[in-house]
C-alpha positions as CSV (number, residue, x, y, z in Angstrom):
1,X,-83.1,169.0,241.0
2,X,-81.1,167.2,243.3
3,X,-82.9,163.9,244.3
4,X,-81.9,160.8,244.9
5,X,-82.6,157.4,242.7
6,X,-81.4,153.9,243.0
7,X,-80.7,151.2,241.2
8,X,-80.6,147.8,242.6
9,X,-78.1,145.2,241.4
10,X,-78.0,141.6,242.6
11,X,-75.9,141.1,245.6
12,X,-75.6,138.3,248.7
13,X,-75.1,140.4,251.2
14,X,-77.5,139.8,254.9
15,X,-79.1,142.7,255.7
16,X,-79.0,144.9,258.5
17,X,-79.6,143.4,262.0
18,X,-82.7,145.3,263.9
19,X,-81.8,144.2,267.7
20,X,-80.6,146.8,269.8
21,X,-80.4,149.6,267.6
22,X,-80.6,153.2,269.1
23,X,-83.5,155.8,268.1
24,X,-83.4,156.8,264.4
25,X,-80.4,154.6,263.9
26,X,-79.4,153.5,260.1
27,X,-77.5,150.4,259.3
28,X,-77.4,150.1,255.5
29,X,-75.8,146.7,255.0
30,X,-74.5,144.7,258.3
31,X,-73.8,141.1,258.0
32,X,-75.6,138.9,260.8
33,X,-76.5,135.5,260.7
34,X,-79.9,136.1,262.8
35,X,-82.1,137.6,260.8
36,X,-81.4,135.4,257.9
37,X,-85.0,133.4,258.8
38,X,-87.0,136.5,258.8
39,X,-88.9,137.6,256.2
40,X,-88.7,140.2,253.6
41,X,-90.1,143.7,253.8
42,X,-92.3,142.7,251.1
43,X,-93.4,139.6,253.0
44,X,-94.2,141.7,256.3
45,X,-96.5,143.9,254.5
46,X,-98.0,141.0,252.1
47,X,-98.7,138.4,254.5
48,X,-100.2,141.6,257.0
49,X,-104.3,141.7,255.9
50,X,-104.9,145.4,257.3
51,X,-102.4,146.3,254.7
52,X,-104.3,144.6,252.0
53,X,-104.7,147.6,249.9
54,X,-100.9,149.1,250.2
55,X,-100.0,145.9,249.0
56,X,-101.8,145.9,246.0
57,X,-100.4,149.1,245.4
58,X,-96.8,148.1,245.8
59,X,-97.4,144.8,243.9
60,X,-98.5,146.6,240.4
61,X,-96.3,149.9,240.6
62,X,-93.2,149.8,238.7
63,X,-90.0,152.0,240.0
64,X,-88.8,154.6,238.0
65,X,-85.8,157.0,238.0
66,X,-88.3,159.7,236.5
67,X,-91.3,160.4,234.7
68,X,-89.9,159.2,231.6
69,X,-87.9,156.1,232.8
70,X,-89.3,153.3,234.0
71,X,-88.0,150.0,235.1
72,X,-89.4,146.4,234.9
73,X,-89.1,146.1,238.8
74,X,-91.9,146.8,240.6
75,X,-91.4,148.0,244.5
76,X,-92.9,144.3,245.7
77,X,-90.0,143.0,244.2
78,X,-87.6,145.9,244.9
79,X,-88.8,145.4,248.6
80,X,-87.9,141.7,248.2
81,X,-84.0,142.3,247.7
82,X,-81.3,142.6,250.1
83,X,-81.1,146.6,250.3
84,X,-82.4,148.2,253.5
85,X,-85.3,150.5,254.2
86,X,-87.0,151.1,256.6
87,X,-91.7,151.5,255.3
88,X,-94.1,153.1,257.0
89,X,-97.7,151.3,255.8
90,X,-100.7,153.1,256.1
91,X,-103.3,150.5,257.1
92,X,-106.6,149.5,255.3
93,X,-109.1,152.3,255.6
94,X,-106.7,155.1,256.7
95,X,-105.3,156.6,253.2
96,X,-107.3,157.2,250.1
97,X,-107.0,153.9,248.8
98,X,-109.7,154.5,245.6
99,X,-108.1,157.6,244.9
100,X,-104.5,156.0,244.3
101,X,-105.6,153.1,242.8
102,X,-107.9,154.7,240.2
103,X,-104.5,156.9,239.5
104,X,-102.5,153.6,238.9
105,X,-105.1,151.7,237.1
106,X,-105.8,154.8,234.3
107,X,-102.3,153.7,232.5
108,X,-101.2,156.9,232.2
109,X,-97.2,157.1,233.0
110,X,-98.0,160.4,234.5
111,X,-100.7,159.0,237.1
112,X,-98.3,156.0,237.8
113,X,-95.4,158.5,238.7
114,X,-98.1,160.4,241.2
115,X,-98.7,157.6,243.0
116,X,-95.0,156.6,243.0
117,X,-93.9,160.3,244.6
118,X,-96.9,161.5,246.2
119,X,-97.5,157.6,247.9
120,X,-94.9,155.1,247.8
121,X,-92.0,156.7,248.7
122,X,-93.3,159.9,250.6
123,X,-93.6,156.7,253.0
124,X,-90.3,155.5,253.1
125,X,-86.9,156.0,253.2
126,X,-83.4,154.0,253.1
127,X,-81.9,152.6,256.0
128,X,-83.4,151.1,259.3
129,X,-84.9,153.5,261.5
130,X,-86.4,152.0,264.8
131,X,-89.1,153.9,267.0
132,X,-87.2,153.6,269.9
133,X,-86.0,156.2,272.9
134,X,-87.1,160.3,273.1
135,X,-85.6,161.5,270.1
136,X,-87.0,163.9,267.4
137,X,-85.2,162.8,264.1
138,X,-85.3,164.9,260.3
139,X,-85.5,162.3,257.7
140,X,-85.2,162.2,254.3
141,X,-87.7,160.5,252.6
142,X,-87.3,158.3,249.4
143,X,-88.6,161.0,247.4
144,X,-86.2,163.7,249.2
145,X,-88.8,164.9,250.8
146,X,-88.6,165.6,254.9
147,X,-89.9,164.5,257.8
148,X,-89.9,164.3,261.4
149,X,-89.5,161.1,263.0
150,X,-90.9,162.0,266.6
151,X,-89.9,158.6,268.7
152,X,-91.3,160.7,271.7
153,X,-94.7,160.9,270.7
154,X,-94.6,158.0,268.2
155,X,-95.3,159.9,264.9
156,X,-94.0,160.3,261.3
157,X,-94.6,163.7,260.0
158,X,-97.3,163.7,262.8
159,X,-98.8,160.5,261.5
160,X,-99.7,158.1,264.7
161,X,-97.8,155.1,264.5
162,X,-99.7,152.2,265.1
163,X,-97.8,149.5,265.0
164,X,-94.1,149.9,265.6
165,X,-90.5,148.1,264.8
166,X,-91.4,145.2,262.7
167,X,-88.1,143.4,262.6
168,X,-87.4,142.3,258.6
169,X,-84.6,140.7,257.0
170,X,-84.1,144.0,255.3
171,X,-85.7,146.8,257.2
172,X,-87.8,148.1,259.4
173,X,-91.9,148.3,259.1
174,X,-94.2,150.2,260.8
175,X,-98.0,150.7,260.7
176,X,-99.3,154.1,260.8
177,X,-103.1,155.0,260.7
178,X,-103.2,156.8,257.2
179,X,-100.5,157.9,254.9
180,X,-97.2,160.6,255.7
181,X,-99.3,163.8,254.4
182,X,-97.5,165.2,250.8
183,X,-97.0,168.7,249.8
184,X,-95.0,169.1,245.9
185,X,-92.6,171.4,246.0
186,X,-92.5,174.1,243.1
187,X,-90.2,172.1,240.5
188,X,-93.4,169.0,240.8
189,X,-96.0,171.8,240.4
190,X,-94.1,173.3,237.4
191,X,-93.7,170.0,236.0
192,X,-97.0,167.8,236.6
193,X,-99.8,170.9,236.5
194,X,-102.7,170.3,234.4
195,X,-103.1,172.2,231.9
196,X,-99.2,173.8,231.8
197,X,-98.0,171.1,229.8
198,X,-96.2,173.1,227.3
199,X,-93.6,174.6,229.8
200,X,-93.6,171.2,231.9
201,X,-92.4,169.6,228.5
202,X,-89.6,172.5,228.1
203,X,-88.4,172.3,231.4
204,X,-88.1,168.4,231.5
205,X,-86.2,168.1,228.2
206,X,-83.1,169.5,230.5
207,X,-83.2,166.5,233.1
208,X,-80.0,164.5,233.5
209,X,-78.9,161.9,235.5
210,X,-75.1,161.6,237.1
211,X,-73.7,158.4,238.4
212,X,-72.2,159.3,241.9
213,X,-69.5,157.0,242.9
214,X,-68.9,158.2,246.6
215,X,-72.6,157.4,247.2
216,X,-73.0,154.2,246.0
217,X,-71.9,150.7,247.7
218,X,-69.5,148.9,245.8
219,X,-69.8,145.3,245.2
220,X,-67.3,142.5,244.6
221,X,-65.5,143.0,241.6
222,X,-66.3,139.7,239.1
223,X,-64.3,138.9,235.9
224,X,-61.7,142.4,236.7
225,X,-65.2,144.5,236.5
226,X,-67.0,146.2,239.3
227,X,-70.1,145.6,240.6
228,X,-72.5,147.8,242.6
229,X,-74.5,146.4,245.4
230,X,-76.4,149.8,245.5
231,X,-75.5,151.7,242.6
232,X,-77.0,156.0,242.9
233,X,-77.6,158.3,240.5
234,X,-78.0,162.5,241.2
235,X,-80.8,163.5,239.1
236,X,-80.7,167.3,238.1
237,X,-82.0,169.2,235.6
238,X,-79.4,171.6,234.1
239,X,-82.1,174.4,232.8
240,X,-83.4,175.3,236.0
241,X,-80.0,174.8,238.2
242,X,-78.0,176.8,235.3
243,X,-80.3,179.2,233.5
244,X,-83.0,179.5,235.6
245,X,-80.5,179.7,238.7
246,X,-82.9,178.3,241.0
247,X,-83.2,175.4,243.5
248,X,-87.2,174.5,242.8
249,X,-86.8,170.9,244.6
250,X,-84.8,172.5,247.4
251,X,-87.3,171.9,250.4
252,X,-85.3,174.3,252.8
253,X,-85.1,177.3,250.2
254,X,-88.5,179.7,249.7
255,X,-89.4,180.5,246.1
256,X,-92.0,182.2,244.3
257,X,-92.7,180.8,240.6
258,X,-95.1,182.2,237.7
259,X,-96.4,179.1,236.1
260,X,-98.0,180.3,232.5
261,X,-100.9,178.0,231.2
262,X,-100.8,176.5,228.1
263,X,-102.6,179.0,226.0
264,X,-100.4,181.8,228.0
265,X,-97.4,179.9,226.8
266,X,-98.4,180.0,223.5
267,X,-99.2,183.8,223.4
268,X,-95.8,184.4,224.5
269,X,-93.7,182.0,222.8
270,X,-95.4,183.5,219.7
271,X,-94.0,187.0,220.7
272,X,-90.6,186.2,221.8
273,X,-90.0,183.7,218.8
274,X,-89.8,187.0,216.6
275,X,-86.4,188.1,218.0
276,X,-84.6,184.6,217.3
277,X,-84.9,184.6,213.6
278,X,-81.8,182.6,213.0
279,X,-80.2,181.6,209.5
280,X,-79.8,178.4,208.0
281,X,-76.4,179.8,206.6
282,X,-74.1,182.4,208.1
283,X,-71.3,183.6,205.9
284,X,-68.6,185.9,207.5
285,X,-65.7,187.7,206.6
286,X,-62.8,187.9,209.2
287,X,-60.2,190.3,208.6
288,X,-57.0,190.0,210.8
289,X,-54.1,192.4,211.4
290,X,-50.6,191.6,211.7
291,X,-48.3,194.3,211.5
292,X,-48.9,196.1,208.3
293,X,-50.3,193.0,206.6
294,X,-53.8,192.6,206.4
295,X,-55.8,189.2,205.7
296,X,-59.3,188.1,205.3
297,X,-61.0,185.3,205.2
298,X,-64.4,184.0,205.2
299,X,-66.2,181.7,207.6
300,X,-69.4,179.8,207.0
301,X,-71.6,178.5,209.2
302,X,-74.3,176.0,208.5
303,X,-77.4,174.8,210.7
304,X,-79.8,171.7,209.4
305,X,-83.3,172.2,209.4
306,X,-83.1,169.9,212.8
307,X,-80.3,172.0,214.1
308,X,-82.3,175.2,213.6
309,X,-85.4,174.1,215.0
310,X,-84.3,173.1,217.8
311,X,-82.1,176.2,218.5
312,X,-85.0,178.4,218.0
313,X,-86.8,176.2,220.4
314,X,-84.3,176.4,222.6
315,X,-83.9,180.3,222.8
316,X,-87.6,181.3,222.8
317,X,-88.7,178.6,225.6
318,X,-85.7,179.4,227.4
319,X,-86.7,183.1,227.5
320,X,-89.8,182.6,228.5
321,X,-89.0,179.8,231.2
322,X,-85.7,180.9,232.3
323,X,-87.7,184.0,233.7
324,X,-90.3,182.9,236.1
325,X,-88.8,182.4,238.6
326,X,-88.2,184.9,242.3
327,X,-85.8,183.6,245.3
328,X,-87.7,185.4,248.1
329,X,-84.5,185.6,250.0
330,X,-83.7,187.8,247.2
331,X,-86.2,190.8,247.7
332,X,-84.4,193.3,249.7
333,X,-86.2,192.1,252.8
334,X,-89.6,191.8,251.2
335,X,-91.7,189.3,252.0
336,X,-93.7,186.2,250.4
337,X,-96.5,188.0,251.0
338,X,-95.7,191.3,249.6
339,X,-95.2,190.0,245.6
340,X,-98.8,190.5,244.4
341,X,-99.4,193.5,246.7
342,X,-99.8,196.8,245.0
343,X,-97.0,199.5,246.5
344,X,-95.7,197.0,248.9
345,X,-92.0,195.8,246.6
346,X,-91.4,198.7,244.1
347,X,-89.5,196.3,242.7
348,X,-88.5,192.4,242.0
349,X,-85.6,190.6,241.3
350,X,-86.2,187.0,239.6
351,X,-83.5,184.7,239.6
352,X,-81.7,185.9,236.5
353,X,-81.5,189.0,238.2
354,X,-84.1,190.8,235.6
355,X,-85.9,193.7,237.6
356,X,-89.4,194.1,237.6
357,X,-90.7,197.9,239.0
358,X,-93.8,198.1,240.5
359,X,-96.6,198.7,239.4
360,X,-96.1,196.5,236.6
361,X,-94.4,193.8,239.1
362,X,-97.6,192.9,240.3
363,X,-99.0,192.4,236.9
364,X,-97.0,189.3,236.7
365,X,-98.5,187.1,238.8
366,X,-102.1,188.0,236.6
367,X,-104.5,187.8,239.9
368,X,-103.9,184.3,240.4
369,X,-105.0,182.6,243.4
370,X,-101.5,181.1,245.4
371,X,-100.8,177.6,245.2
372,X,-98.6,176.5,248.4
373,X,-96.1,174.3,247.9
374,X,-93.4,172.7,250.2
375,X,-91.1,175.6,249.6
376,X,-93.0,178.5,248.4
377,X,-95.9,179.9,245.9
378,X,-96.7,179.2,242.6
379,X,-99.1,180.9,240.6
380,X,-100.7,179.4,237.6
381,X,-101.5,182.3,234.8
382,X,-103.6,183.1,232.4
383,X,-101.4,186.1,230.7
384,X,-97.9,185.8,230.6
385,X,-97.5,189.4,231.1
386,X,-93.5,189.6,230.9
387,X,-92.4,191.3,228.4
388,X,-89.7,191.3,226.2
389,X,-87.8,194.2,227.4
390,X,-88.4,193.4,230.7
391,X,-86.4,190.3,230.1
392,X,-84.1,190.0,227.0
393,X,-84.1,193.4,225.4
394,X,-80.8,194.7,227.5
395,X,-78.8,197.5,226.8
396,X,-76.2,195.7,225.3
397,X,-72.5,197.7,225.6
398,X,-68.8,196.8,223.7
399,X,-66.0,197.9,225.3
400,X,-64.0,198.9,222.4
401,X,-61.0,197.5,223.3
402,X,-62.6,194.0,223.7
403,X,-64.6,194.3,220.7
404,X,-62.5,195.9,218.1
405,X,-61.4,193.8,215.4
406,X,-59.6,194.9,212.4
407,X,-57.9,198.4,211.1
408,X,-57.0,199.8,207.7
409,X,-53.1,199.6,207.5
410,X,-52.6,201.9,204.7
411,X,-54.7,204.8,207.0
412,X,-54.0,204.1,210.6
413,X,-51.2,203.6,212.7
414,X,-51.5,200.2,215.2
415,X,-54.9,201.0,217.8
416,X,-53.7,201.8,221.3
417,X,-56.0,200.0,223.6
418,X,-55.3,201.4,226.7
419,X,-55.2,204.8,226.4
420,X,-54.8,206.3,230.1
421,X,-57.3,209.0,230.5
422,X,-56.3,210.2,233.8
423,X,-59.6,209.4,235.4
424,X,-63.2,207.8,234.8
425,X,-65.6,210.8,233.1
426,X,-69.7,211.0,233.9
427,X,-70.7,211.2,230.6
428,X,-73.5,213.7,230.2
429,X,-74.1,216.4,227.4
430,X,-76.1,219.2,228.0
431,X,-75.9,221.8,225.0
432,X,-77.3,224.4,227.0
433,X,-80.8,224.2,225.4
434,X,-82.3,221.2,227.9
435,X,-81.1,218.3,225.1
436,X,-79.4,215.9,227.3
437,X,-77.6,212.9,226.1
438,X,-76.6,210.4,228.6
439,X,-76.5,206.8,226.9
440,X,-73.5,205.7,229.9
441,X,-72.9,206.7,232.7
442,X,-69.4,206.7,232.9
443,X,-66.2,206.5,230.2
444,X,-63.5,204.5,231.6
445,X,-59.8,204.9,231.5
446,X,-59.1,202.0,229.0
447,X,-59.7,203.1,225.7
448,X,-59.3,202.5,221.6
449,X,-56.9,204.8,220.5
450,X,-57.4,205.1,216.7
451,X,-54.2,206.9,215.2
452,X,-53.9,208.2,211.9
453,X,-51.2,206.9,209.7
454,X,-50.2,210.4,208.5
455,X,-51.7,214.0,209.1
456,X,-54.1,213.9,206.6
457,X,-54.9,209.9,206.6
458,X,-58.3,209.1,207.7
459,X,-58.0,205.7,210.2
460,X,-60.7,203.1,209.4
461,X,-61.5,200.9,212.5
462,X,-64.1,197.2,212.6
463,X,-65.8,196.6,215.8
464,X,-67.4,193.3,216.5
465,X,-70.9,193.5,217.7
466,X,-72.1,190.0,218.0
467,X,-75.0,188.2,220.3
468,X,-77.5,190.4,218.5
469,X,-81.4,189.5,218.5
470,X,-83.5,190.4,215.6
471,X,-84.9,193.6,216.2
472,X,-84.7,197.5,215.9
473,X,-82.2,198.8,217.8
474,X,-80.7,202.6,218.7
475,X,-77.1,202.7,217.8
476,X,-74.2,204.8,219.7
477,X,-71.0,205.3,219.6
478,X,-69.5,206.4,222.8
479,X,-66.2,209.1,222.3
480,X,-63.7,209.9,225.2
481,X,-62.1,213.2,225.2
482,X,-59.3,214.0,222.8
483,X,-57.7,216.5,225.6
484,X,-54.2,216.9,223.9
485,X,-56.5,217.5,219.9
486,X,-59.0,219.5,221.5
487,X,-61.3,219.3,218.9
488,X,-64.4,217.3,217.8
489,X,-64.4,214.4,215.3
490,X,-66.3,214.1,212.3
491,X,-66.4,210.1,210.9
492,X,-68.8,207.9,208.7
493,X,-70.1,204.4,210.1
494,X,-71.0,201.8,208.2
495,X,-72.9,198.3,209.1
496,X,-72.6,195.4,208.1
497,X,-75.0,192.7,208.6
498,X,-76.9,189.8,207.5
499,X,-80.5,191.1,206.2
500,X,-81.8,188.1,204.3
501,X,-82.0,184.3,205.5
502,X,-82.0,182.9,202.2
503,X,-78.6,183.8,200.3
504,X,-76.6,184.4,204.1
505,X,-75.2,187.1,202.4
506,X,-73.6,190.4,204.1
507,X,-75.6,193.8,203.8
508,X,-73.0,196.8,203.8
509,X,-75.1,200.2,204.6
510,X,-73.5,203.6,205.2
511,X,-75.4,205.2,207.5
512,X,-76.8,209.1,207.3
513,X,-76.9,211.2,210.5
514,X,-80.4,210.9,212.0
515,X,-82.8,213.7,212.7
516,X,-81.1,215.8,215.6
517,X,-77.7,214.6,215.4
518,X,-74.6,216.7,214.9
519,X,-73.0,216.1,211.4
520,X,-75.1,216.0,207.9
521,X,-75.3,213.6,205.3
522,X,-73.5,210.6,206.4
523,X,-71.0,212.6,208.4
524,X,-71.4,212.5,212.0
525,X,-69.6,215.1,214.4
526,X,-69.1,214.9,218.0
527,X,-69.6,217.9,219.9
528,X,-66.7,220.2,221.5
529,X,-65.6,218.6,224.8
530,X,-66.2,221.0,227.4
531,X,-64.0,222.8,229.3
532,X,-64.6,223.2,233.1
533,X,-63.8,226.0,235.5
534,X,-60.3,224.8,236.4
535,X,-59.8,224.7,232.4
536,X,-59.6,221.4,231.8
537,X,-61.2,219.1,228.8
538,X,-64.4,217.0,230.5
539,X,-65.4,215.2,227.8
540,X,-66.7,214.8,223.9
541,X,-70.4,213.2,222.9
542,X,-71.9,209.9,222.6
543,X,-72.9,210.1,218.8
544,X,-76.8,208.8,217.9
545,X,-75.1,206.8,214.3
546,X,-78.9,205.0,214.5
547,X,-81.9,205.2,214.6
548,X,-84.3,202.5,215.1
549,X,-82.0,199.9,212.8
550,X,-83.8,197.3,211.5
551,X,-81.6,194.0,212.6
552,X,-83.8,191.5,210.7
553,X,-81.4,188.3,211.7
554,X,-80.7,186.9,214.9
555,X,-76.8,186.2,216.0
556,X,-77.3,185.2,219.8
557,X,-75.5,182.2,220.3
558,X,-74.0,181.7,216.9
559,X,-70.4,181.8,217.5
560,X,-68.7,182.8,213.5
561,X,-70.9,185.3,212.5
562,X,-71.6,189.0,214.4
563,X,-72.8,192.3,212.7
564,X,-69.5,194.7,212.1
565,X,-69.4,198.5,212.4
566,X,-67.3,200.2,210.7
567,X,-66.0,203.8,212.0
568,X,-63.9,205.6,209.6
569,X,-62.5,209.3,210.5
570,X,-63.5,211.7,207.5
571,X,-61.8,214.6,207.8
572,X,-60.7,216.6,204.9
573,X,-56.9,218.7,204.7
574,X,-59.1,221.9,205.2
575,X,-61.2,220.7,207.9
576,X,-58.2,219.7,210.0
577,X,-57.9,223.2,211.9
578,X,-61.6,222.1,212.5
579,X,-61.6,218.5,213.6
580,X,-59.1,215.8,214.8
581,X,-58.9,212.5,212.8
582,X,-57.5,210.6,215.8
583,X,-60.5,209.0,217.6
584,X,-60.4,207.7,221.1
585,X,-63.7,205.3,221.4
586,X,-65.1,204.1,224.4
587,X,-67.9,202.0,223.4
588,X,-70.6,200.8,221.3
589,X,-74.2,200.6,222.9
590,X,-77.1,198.9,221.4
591,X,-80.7,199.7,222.8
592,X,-83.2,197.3,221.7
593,X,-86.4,198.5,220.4
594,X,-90.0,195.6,220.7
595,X,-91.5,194.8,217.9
596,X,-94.7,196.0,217.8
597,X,-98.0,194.8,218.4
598,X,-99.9,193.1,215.5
């Protein structure tokens, strides 16, 4: 978010003088002795009997930064003071006085803050701001919202005024015939809609308020401290600016938001909160290399029951919520109206940049019927019919030079990291039979060159894979091609992972080749790299080391602990006119599997 609030401090300072100021003028806090008789905004309006009703209004409705923070001041008294705005009253009869009031007399903190958004301040604004000349004026409103201040046609948002430039000792009042019309915008329907509670709740944990300095008016300073005549905080909420990447309170931007209902929230946090099964203890073993000496240590991390629940919390609702979310300007010039229409977008893009492909795009909005907002749609579901690999479940790749860890030194020489390949390589196999394996698209120059300590040494290399959810995944390991070896390589891989939350201890499993692959037992083989017309080597094969894995605990986020694998060359004195015990490895790529259905 990025509104406004105020807090008032006390202050002497005169107000700003009305006389003579030009069309849609401001004048925050001018000293002049003449209009130090007149009366208060609060006065004005009190003391005015066709505004009878606002006043009641104004005299039992307490400011508030936010929902969840309210003052003792209520905006009689806070339009009492010496700061300057400028009011535009509805009169008796023109506005939906029952309606508000019945709001405001319920007790409810969530009524009082309607009528505080969606009344009071949608009807004024800081500053003084005379109807006055022929121009057209934008305003900002006093809950950010905007409006046209038509001095031409003497109108607020196309609201007759009625009664114009009512001189104050601090502001400007007018008299309009009914109240400046109100539209939300989608962060006020994703946080106030009945019966969406659950995800209002999430997303308002995240609100923050910032103290900004260059905005505010400073005081005198009193006893070597200073003082803040009109001291203004930015309020934001960091979930939706940071991991939702969205501007939902931005009246200028267009957005289109899924809002789930309560029961649809709880249908899906129940689903995603199976692939955040965190640990209350993680212990990890580092091992480090330096020169020939190795070292290990271990590293322990511990969560309270507190900590835990609120991390798990935290992940599942921010999976579901940090989703929702689609920046029309976004869509590849698609528009508003083409979201829910079958065939018309073959895909979406919501603000995370997770694509959605039609048909199943259009399933996400459930058949709701469009709420308009002030800048865009929301629709309120039913189904929360994202799923899990539409959103979290990514192909997940290490770069084995960023991810690589830890080497035997009594079997390998020091990893070269940079091996120069002499060019990028599409990586497809085809072994002439239709089996294709394409798990990347492309090997890149920089890779880990594993080097064998002697000829017949078998080099033993860790690889970090860390940020893990808990779920099945496909395992690969992606070779380059060994063009000076010119043979395949034949290795064992081992994981090791954390497979029960109540001891945190490490699982260590040597994997068997799967069904299909190349190799038997638990020694994998690459395939032959290929050798094109002009005779040179293309490349080797990414190697299938698992099959639908069970990963039973969750690692994203946790910052000491990571599941290791292990690739060790096994290649025997006899089988080295066979295979080459030097490995040059590209990457690791994890495809997550969803659980299934109960």
């Amino acid at each position: 978010m990025n509104r406004n609030y105020f807090n008032w401090c006390a202050g002497s300072l005169m107000a700003a003088m009305l006389l003579i100021l030009p069309s849609c003028s401001d004048d925050h806090f001018s000293i002049d002795s003449e209009v130090s008789g007149r009366p208060t905004l609060w006065q004005a309006i009190e003391s005015n009997e066709s505004l009878s009703e606002y006043a009641s209004i104004l005299r039992d409705l307490q400011y508030s930064k936010k929902v969840s923070s309210v003052t003792n001041q209520t905006y009689a008294e806070l339009l009492n003071h010496e700061q300057t705005f400028t009011v535009w009253a509805p009169k008796n009869g023109s506005f939906n006085y029952e309606k508000w009031r019945e709001l405001l007399d319920d007790g409810t903190r969530a009524s009082a803050y309607r009528v505080e958004t969606e009344l009071v301040r949608n009807n004024m604004t800081r500053f003084t701001h005379l109807l006055n000349g022929n121009d057209s004026t934008n305003l900002v409103l006093f809950n950010n919202k905007t409006a046209v201040f038509n001095c031409a046609e003497g109108t607020i948002k196309g609201q007759a005024i009625t009664t114009a430039n009512i001189g104050t000792s601090n502001g400007v009042l007018h008299v309009i015939d009914g109240a400046v019309s109100y539209l939300p915008n989608l962060y006020e329907i994703l946080t106030t809609t009945t019966g969406c509670d659950s995800i209002a709740k999430f997303i308002l944990k995240y609100e923050k308020d910032e103290f900004d300095e260059d905005a505010s008016t400073q005081g005198p300073t009193i006893d070597g401290n200073i003082t803040w005549v009109d001291s203004v905080s930015t309020a934001y909420n960091e979930f939706v600016l940071g991991y939702m990447n969205a501007r939902l309170d931005n009246e200028d931007s267009t957005y289109v938001v899924v809002v789930p209902t309560n029961e649809a929230w709880d249908v899906a946090y129940a689903k995603y909160i199976k692939y955040y099964n965190y640990m209350p203890t993680y212990i990890q073993e580092v091992t480090t290399n330096e020169g020939t000496t190795t070292t290990t240590s271990t590293i322990t991390t511990t969560y309270t029951d507190i900590e835990l629940d609120s991390i798990v919390r935290a992940r599942t609702g921010g999976a579901i919520a940090s989703n929702i979310a689609f920046n029309v300007n976004s869509q590849f010039g698609h528009k508003i109206e083409d979201f829910t229409t079958p065939g018309a977008c073959d895909s979406l893009m919501n603000t995370i940049r997770n694509v959605f492909y039609d048909p199943e795009s259009v399933e996400l909005f459930d058949n709701a019927t469009p709420v308009r907002a002030s800048n865009g749609y929301a629709y309120v579901v039913d189904n929360f019919n994202f799923t899990p690999l539409q959103t979290i479940l990514d192909k997940r790749r290490y770069e084995a030079e960023n991810c690589w860890t830890s080497y035997d030194t009594s079997k390998s020489g020091l990893p070269n990291d940079h091996k120069d390949l002499n060019g990028n390589y599409t990586f497809t196999f085809d072994d002439g039979e239709g089996n294709i394996t394409q798990i990347d698209t492309l090997i890149r120059e920089r890779v880990v060159n594993i080097v064998p300590a002697s000829r017949v040494s078998n080099p033993v290399i860790n690889f970090k894979i860390d940020n893990t959810l808990s779920c099945k995944y496909d395992i690969y390991v992606v070779f380059a091609p060994n063009i000076e070896a010119a043979k395949p390589n034949q290795f064992r891989a081992t994981l090791l992972y954390h497979d029960n939350a109540a001891t945190g201890k490490i699982n260590t499993l040597t994997l068997d080749v799967p069904e299909g692959v190349k190799g038997s037992g638990s020694k994998f083989q690459t395939r032959l790299p290929r050798i094109d017309e002009n005779g040179e080597f293309q490349f080797n094969d990414s190697v299938l080391i698992a099959k639908d894995i069970e990963l039973p605990i969750c690692y994203y986020g946790v910052d000491d602990a990571y599941v290791t694998l292990r690739i060790a060359a096994s290649v025997t004195s006899r089988e080295l006119a066979d295979f080459t015990n030097e490995m040059l490895i590209d990457k690791i790529v994890l495809v997550p599997k969803e659980h299934e259905e109960e």
